[in-house]
N, C-alpha and C positions, 0 to 999 in steps of 0.2 A: 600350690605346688602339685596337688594331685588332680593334675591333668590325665587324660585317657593314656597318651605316651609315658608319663610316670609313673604309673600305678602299673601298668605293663611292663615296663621296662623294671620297674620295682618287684614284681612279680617273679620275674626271668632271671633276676639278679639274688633274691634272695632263696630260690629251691634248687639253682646252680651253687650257692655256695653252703647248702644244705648237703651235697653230693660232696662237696671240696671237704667239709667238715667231718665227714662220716670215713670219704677215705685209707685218712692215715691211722684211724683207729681200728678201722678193716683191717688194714694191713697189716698193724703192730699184733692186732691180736691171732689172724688168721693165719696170716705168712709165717709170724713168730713161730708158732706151735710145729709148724713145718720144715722151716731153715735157718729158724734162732734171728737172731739180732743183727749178723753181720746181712743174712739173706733180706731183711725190713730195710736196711740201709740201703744195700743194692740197689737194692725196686724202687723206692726213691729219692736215689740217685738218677738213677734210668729216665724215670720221671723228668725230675727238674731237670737238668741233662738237656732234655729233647725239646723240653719247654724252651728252653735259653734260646736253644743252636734256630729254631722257626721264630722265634719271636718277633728279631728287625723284620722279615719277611709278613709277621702278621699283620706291624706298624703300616709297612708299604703298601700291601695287601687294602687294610684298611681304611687308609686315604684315597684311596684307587676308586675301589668300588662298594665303600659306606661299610660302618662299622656296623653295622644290623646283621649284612650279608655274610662276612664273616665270621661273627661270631654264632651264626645259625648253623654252621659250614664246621666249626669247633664241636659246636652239641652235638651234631650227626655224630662225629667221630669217638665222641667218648659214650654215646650209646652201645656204638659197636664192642669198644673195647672193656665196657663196665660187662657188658651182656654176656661178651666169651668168656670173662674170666668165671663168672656165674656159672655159666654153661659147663664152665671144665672143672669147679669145683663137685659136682656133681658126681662125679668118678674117684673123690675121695681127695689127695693131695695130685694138685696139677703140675704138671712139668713147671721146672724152675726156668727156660726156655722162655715157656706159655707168656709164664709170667713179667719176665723181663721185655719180651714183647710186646704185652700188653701196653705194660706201664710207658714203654715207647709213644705207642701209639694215642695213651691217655695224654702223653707231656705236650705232644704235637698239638693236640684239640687245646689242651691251656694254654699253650705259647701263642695259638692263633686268638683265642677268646680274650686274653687279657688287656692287650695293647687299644682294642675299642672299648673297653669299660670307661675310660679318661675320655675318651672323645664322644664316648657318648651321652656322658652326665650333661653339659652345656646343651646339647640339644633336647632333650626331654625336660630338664628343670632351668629358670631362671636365676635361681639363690643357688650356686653351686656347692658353698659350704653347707646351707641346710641340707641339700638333697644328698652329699656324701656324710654328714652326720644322721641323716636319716638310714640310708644305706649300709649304717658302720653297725645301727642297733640292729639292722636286718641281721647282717652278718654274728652279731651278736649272740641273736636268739639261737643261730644256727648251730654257732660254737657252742652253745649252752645244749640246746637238742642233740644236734647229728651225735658228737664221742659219746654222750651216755644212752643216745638209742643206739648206735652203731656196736657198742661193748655190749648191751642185755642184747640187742638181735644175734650177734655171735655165737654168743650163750645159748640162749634159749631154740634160734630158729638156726640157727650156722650161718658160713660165709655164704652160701648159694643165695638166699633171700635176702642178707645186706647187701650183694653188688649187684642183685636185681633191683633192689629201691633204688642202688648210686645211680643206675642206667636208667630209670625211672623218672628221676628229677632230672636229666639231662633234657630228657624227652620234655617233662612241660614247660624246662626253661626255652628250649627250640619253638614251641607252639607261641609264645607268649612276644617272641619276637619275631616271630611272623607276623602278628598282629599291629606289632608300632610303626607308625607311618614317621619316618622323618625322609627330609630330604637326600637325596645321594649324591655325592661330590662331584663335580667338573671336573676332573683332573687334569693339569694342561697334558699332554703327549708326552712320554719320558720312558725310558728303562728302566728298568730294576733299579741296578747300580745308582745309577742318578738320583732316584727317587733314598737311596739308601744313604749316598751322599748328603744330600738334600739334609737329610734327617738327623746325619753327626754336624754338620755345618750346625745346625742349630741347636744342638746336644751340647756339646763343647763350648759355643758360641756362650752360653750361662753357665757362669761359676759357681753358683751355688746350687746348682742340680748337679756335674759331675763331682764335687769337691764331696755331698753327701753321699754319694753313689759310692763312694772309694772308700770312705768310711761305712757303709753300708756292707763291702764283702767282707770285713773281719768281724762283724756283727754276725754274718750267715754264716761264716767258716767257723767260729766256737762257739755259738750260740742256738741261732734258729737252727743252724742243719742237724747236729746232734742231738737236739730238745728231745727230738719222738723216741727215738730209739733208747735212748740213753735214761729219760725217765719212763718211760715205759716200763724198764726193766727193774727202775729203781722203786717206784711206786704200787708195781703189780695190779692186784685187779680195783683197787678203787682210780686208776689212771682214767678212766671214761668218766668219771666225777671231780674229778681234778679237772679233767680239761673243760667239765661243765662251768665250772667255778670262774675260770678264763673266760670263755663267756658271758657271764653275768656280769664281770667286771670291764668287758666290754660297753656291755651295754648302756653303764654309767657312764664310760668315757666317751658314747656318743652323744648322749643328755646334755651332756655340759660343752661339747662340742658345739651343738645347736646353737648354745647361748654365748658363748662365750668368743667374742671376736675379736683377740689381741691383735694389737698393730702390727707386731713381729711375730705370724704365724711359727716361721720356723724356730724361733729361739722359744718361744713359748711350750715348743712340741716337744726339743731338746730338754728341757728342763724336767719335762713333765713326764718323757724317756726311762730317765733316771730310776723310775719306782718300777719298772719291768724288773730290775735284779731284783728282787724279794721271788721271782719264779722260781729261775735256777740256784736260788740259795736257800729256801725251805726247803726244797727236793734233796738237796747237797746235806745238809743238816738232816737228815729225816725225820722231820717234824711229821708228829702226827695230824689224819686229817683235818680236823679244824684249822690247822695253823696253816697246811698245805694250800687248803682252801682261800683263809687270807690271803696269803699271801699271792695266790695265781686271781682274785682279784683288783689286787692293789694291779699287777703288772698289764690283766685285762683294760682297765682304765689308762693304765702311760700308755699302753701301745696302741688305744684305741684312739687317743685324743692327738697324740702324733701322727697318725695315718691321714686324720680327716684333713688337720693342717699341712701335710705335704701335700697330697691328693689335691686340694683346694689352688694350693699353689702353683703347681705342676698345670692345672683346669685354666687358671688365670692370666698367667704368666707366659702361657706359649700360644701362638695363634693358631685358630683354628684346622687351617692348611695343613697345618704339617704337627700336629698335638699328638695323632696316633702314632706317625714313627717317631716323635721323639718319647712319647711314652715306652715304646716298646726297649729303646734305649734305655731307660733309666730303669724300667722292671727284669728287663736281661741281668744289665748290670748287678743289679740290688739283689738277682736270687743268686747269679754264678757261685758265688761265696757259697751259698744254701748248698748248691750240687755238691760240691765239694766238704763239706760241713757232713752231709748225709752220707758218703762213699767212706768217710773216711771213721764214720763213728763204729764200726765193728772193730776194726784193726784199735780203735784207742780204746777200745775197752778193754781188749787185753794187754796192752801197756799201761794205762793208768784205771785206777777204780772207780766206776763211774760218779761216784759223787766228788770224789777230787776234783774230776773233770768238771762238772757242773759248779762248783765252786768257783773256779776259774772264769767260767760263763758271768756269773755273779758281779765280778771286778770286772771284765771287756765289756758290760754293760753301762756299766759307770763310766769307764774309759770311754765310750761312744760318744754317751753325751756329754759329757768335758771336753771330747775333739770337737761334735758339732757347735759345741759356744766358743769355741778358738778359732773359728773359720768366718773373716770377718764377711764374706760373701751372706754365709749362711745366717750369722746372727741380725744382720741389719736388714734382711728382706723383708719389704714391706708389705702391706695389704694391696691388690691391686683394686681398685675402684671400679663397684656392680654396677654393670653395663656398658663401662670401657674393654676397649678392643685391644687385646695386646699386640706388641709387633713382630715381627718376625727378623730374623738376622740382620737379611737383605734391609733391614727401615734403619738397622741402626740404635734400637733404643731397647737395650740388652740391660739387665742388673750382673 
């Protein structure tokens, strides 16, 4: 698996999500101090927001003219907007403007970077599930480093030097895919539209990627979007070690990822789901750290070992031609919840107290995964067999 293009491409993928990781603890602790919880929320919101609204366009984008090219085209852009914010922190607290700006222009560069992460695993690795199980511990380490160096940089050095390293890893994620050679797509002749067309035709066209997708936003609307803000404020400052702990628990869920190849990815991911509520219900409970810590590793494990299994499916399942836009489809989808989930967690903390709320998250996590094993689409999806070419709409041979 560690070909010259994997190791690069593994490179570019784990110090870009080293920058993803450090962000929202930037913000919780930096913005926090500045415009409280409801102003962490805004920002992102702003964020995911902008990420959503470019996403199908980064799908299309990225069938067009290679997933390499755009997501080099994404780092540029979140150099720029890690760099200003740096820049403007320097003058003490930066315009609330500055900053909703910013996080615009940061959402953009991820809306366009995410939708070729899916199309471009198949091209640099063979074994797709090892390379996103591989991928999931990168991400792992990340979640384990970035919040708790992101929280003591804070600290110790301020916000100017954290979103200078965010912009930082941007830049040698951009170098590092400069460097991988894959092929660039043929694309026949088409419009936008067409090509976006194109891409729900075959989105829709599989029942058990929109059917989880739907179940997916009421996961983001009380769940992942509230998470940062809401335990942040519940946890205070051991929050950068908590989200280490998430992390670590990742990085089992990717171990056993590697090995573990059930015949019914998605049902096996859904089951395994289930152990994410231990996050938002130690926090809700306020368990002291140790327990806080289990418990954000039991749920780093369910949600690690679920990703790789959708991820791998999603890799398998959809053909090549058209895998980025309908990728961009199913990660639009899956975050709009999040946009909304993050907008709206300042206004509910003042109507409900945040650990009630996170309680709540607790039980709609459970609910997820009991919806995803009642969706008969979802439970009986099978493995697709390594080195078979899936089909597309058009062939007819859809699950």
């Amino acid at each position: 698996m560690w070909t010259r293009n994997f190791t690069l491409y593994f490179g570019a993928r784990t110090v870009s999500l080293l920058g993803d990781a450090m962000m929202p603890v930037a913000a919780a602790l930096a913005i926090g101090q500045v415009y409280g919880i409801a102003g962490v929320g805004s920002v992102l919101a702003v964020w995911t927001a902008s990420a959503v609204l470019v996403m199908l366009f980064g799908g299309v984008f990225a069938d067009r003219f290679g997933a390499r090219t755009v997501m080099i085209t994404a780092d540029v852009l979140r150099i720029f907007s890690q760099g200003t914010v740096a820049i403007a922190f320097l003058d003490g607290a930066p315009p609330y403007a500055l900053l909703l700006a910013t996080a615009f222009l940061s959402g953009i560069g991820a809306g366009l970077f995410e939708p070729g992460v899916n199309g471009m695993v198949p091209l640099v690795a063979r074994d797709p599930q090892r390379a996103n199980a591989t991928l999931k511990i990168a991400e792992a380490i990340t979640q384990l480093a970035g919040p708790a160096l992101a929280g003591i940089l804070v600290l110790a050095a301020g916000p100017v030097f954290v979103y200078a390293l965010d912009a930082g890893t941007f830049l040698v994620s951009a170098v590092c895919l400069l460097l991988v050679r894959v092929a660039v797509p043929q694309a026949e002749p088409a419009d936008v539209l067409s090509d976006l067309r194109r891409g729900w035709r075959e989105f829709k066209a599989r029942s058990w990627m929109w059917s989880v997708i739907l179940v997916w936003v009421f996961w983001g609307v009380l769940v992942i979007g509230p998470s940062v803000p809401l335990s942040s404020q519940v946890i205070g400052a051991d929050y950068g070690w908590v989200m280490a702990a998430l992390g670590l628990g990742t990085v089992a869920g990717g171990l056993v990822a590697i090995r573990l190849r059930p015949r019914r990815p998605l049902a096996a991911g859904a089951v395994a789901l289930s152990g994410y509520a231990a996050v938002p219900l130690t926090v809700a409970l306020g368990s002291p750290l140790p327990v806080l810590a289990a418990g954000h590793v039991l749920g780093g494990i369910a949600l690690a070992f679920w990703s790789v299994m959708w991820s791998t499916s999603v890799q398998t399942q959809v053909a090549p031609d058209v895998l980025n836009r309908v990728s961009a489809y199913q990660i639009a989808g899956s975050v709009a919840g999040m946009a909304v989930g993050q907008a709206l967690a300042g206004p509910a903390a003042l109507l409900v107290e945040p650990r009630t709320f996170l309680m709540g998250s607790a039980l709609v996590t459970l609910g997820v995964a009991v919806a995803l094993l009642l969706i008969r689409p979802v439970r009986e999806l099978g493995r697709q067999p390594m080195g078979e070419q899936p089909a597309s709409a058009s062939a007819g041979a859809l699950t």
